[in-house]
Structures are given as structure tokens and as C-alpha cells.
N, C-alpha and C positions, 0 to 999 in steps of 0.2 A: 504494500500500500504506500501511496506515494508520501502521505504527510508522514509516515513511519520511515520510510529507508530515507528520506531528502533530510533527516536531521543527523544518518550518519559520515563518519569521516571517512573523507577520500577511498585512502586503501580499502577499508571494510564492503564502502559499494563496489568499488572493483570488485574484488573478492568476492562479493555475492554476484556479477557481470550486469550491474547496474551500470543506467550511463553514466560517465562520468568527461571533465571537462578535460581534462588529461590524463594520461596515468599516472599512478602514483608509482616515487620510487624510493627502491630499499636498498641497499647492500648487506648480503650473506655475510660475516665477518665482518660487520660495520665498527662493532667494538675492539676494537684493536691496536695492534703497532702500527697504524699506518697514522693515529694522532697522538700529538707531542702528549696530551694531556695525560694520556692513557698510559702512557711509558712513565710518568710521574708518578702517577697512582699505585701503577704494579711493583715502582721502585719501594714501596715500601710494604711487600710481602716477601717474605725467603723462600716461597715456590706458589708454581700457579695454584693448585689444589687451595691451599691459604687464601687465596685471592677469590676462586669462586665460591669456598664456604665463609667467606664472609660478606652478608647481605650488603651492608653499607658501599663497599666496595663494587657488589655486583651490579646494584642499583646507579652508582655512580656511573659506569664505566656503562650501564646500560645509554643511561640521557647523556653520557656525550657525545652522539652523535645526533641525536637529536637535535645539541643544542648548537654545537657546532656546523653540521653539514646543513642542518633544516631537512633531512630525510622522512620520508612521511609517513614512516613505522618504527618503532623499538622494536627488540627482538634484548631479549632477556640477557644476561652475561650469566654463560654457565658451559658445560660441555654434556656432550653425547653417552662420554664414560664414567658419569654418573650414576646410572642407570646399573651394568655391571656391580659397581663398587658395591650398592644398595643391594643388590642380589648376595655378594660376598666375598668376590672376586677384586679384590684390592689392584688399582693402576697407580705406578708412577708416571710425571711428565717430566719427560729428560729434554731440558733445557737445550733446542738446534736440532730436536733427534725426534723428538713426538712422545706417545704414551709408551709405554713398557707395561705390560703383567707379569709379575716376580712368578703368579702360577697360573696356569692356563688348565682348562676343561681339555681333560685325557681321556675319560671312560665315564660308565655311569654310576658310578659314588657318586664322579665329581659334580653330575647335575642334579643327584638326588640330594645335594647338599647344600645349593642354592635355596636360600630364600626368594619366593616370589609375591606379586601380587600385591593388596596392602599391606602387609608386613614388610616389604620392601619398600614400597615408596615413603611409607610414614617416615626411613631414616633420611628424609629428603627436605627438612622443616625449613634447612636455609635456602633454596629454591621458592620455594613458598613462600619465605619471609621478605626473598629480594623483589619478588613481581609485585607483594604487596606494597611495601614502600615505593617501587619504583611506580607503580598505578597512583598510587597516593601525589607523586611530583610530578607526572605526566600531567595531572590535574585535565583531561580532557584534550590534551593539544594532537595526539596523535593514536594510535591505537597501540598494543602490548603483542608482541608475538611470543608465544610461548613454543619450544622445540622438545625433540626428544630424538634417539639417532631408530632406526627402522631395523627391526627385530633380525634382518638376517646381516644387517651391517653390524651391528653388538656380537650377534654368533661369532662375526667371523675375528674381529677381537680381541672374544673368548678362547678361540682356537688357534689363533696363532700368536698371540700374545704380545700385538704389536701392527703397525702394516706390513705390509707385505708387496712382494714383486709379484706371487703367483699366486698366494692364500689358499695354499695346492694342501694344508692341513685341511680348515674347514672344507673346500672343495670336498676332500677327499672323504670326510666323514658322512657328506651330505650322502655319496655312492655305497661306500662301505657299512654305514648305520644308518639309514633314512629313518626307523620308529625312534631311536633316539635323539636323531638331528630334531625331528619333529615333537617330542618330548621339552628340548630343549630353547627350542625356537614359542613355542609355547607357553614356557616358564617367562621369558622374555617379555610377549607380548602380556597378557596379565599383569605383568608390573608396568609396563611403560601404561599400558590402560588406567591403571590407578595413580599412577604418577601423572599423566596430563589431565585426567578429571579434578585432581588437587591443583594442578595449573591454572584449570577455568575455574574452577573456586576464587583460587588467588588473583584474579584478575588478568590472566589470559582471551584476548578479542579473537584470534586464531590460532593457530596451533599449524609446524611445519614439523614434516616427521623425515629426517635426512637418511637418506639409504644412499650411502658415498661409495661403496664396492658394491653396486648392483650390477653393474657392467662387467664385473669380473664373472658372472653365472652364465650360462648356455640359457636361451629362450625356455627351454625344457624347464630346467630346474628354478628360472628366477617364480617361473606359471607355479610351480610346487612346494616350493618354502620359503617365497616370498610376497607372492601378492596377497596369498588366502592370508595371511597375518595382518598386511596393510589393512587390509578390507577389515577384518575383526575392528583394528582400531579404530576406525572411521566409522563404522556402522556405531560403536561402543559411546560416540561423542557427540552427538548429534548438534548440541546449543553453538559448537560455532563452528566457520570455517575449515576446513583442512586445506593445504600443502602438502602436496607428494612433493617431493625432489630427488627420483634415484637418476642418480650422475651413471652415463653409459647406457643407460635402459630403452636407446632406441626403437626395442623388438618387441618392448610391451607396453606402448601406449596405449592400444584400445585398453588392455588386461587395465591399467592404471587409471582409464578413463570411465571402467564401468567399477573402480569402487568409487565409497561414499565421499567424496571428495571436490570441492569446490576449482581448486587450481594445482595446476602441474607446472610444475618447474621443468625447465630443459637447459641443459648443457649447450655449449656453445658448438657443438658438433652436430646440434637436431637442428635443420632450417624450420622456420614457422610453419612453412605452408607444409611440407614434409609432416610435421606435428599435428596441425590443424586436421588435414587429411584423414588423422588416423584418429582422432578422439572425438569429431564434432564437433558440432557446433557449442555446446554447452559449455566445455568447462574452460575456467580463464588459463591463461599459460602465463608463465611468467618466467623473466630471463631477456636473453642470454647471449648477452656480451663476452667477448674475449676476454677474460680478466687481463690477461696481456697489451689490450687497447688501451688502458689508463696509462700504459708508457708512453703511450705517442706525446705530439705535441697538440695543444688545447684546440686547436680547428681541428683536428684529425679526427681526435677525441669527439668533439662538436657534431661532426659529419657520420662517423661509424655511429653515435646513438639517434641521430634521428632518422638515418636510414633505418636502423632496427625497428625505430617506433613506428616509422612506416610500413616496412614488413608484415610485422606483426599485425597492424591494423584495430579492428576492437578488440575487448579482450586481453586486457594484458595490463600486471601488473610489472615496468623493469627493475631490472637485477640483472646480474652481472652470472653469468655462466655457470659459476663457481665463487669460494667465498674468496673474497678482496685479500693479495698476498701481501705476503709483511712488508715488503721493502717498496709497495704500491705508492710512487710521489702524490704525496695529498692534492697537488696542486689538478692533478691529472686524475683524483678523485673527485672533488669538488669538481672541475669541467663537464664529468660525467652527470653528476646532480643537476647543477646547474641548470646544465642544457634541457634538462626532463623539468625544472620546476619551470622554466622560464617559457616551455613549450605550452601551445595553442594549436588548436586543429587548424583555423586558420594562417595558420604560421610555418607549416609542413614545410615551405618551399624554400624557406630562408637558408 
């Protein structure tokens, strides 16, 4: 109903594929080393884990982008390998290197050992505490993205206990143990379900669920212990939006189009109309810039996003491919905003 959706913000009509006067726009890793501000703030914690359990801190590092770039979304400060940890599985984050698991899922002790579900997520309080606060300072100016990482991207890990060049463990367990993969995969989704319902409790407007090695599975196997998951979560959340985002997953857009799910994220290797093609008309896409393009220089920049926004056409929330890399010149972040807040439909041509 029109006097209903016309009192909400930008992103959220996108997101529901309301019209809208431009797109709105986000960056994946908005909170980061790519602002001065954020590198002062993290200078005073002795590791990352420190820094996303503590609310004040997550809540900050949340709104400086917001207040900084004018980005027309928050997106929480926290990580994917949460989720895990809350299960039992303890990560470090080595410093240039990424996460480490000291122990990784071998057999099935080690998933009958896992806590799941809310018993899990309940050890998640500073999450919940940072979206509250951070709702609380947002006071209204933008909307709250709430995350979680996608049940076969956690799997994998679990199983390999770190990234990976080939993630040829988990692969391997999917072939070798499939009632256990699915046992496991399971355990998974259950928590992250109770984990983003205390999200939108907390003040979560949407919800993006990151499935970052989905590209690493055969068509076969992502259709068999990964979408049936996605879809559980989506179906499980109904009060607000979803984002899919599996990076690589060009082979299952319809599968990602018929679950519960408002927008699809695509990689900078899916063309629009390629995407469009294969999900219909319905659901918003959202993406996907070369994270690479923010090196150019500021025309360059200027030109590869409005051609995007052209591209794309309605329907679309931008973002960037992939999340914004660390050493991304701000100056050449900011051009990329810019360009999208400063954009008008009739202005396409400039």
C-alpha cells in the first residue's frame, strides 16, 4: 500500500522492488581498513575477535560509514565465524593471513559435539547488543543490515580449518559422508536461524546471508547441500528482506531465485542480463562492480558505475562484486558513492 511503503527508506523499497528515485548504495566491507577512522579505533584492541565482541566498538565502526561515505545502508560490524565459534569450534584471526581453526570437524563425535540452534546463538549477546545500540544512533537515517555466513560456506571452514585453494576436505566429505555432511550442515542452519531471528529482534531491516565458496561446488552438489539450507533460512524469517550472495554460483540462479528471498547479489563475473535471464522478473539483484574499478582514476570510476546502473536497469540495489579490499584508495571509494548518490534517471547520459 502506497501510504505504507512511501514512508520507507530508500534501500528497504529497493529491496522490496518498489520504485525508487535511484538506487541505493552499499559496500560489502564498508567497515573497514579502507577508513582512516576505523584503523584508529581497531588501534586500540590486541586482536580482531576483541574488537567484534565488543558492542561499542562494533556499533562505532558500524556508523562510520555511514557517516563518513553517506552510504544508504549499515551492515553491522561483526564476522561470519561467529556462528562456528557459538557452535564450539573456536577461530583465531591471524593478522595478513585470515581465520585459523586450532580444531577442525574430522568424524562424527566431532558434530555430535557441537552445540546448535538457540543454545548457540544465545552465546551471541554482543551481536545483539551492537545492532541495538547501533539502531539506537542510526536514529532513523538509514536502515541496519544484519549478516550471517551460509550454512555450506561455515561447513567448509569447519572442515578445512581455514580457506583454502581447493576445500578438497569439505568437498570430499560432502562425497564420502553425504548423511553426515547433511547432519552437519543442519546443525549449522538451526543456529544461524536462531541467530538472525535475535538479529531482527535486535533491530535488523534485512538480513544478507554470505555463501563466499559456493562457486567452489559442482551444480550437483551446491542443488544438494546448499540451497535446501538457504531456503530453510529464508522461509524461517519471513518479517524482513533477504540477500542471497553466493560469490561463483552462476549455475544456480533460478535454484537461488525460487527460495524465499527478496535480492541476489552477483559477483562481478555474472553480466545483469545473463542474471536477469535466469531469475525473472521478480527478484532485485544487487552488485557488481569490479572491486578492482575503485583503483582506477575518478572518471573511470564515474563511467564503469553508471554504465553498471545502466545495465542493470530497475531492480537493483549497487554494490561492489565482492567486499571493498583493504588497501581500496578511499578517494576511489567515495567516487564510486558518489556517482550513485548524485545519480538521477534523468541524468543517465552524463
Amino acid at each position: 500500500m502506497p501510504s505504507e511503503t512511501s514512508n520507507l527508506p530508500l534501500f528497504l523499497r529497493a529491496a522490496q522492488g518498489l520504485e525508487v528515485e535511484r538506487p541505493p548504495v552499499w559496500l560489502m566491507r564498508q567497515a573497514g581498513r579502507i577508513l582512516p577512522e576505523y584503523r584508529a579505533l581497531r588501534a586500540h584492541f590486541p586482536d580482531f575477535k576483541a574488537f567484534v565482541k565488543n558492542p561499542d566498538a562494533a556499533s562505532e565502526a558500524t556508523l562510520q560509514p555511514v557517516d563518513i561515505l553517506g552510504v544508504d545502508a549499515a551492515i553491522i560490524f561483526s564476522d561470519i565465524l561467529v556462528v562456528p565459534e557459538a557452535m564450539g569450534l573456536d577461530y583465531e584471526m591471524v593478522e595478513a593471513k585470515g581465520p585459523r581453526f586450532p580444531k577442525v570437524i574430522e568424524n562424527e563425535a566431532a558434530v555430535a559435539a557441537l552445540q546448535s540452534g538457540a543454545a548457540a546463538a544465545e552465546k551471541l549477546d554482543y551481536v545483539y547488543a551492537a545492532l541495538r545500540q547501533t539502531k539506537q544512533a542510526l536514529n532513523g537515517r538509514v536502515p541496519l543490515i544484519g549478516f550471517a555466513g551460509a550454512p555450506w560456506t561455515i561447513f567448509a571452514y569447519m572442515l578445512e580449518g581455514g580457506g583454502s585453494k581447493t576445500f578438497s576436505k569439505a568437498r570430499r566429505m560432502l562425497y564420502a559422508e553425504p548423511e553426515l555432511s547433511h547432519v552437519l550442515l543442519q546443525k549449522i542452519t538451526d543456529t544461524t536461524i536462531a541467530y538472525l531471528r535475535r538479529q531482527v529482534q535486535s533491530g535488523a531491516d534485512l538480513l544478507q546471508l554470505f555463501d563466499s565458496w559456493a562457486g567452489e561446488l559442482p551444480p550437483a552438489h551446491y542443488r544438494t547441500f546448499a540451497v535446501p539450507y538457504l531456503n530453510q533460512i529464508c522461509a524461517a524469517i519471513p518479517e524482513v528482506p533477504k540477500t542471497i550472495f553466493a560469490k561463483g554460483a552462476w549455475f544456480a540462479l533460478e535454484d537461488l531465485a525460487a527460495c524465499d528471498c527478496q535480492v541476489i547479489g552477483l559477483d562481478w563475473n555474472i553480466p545483469p542480463a545473463f542474471a536477469r535471464a535466469r531469475v525473472g522478473a521478480l527478484p532485485v539483484l544487487q552488485g557488481n562492480l569490479d572491486p578492482c574499478a575503485l583503483y582506477a582514476d575518478k572518471k573511470s570510476i564515474q563511467l564503469a558505475t553508471l554504465e553498471m546502473i545502466r545495465t542493470f536497469g530497475h531492480r537493483h540495489i549497487v554494490n561492489l562484486g565482492h567486499g571493498v579490499y583493504p588497501d581500496t584508495p578511499l578517494d576511489g571509494v567515495r567516487a564510486f558513492v558518489d556517482t550513485v548518490l548524485e545519480y538521477r534517471k534523468d541524468s543517465s547520459s552524463h
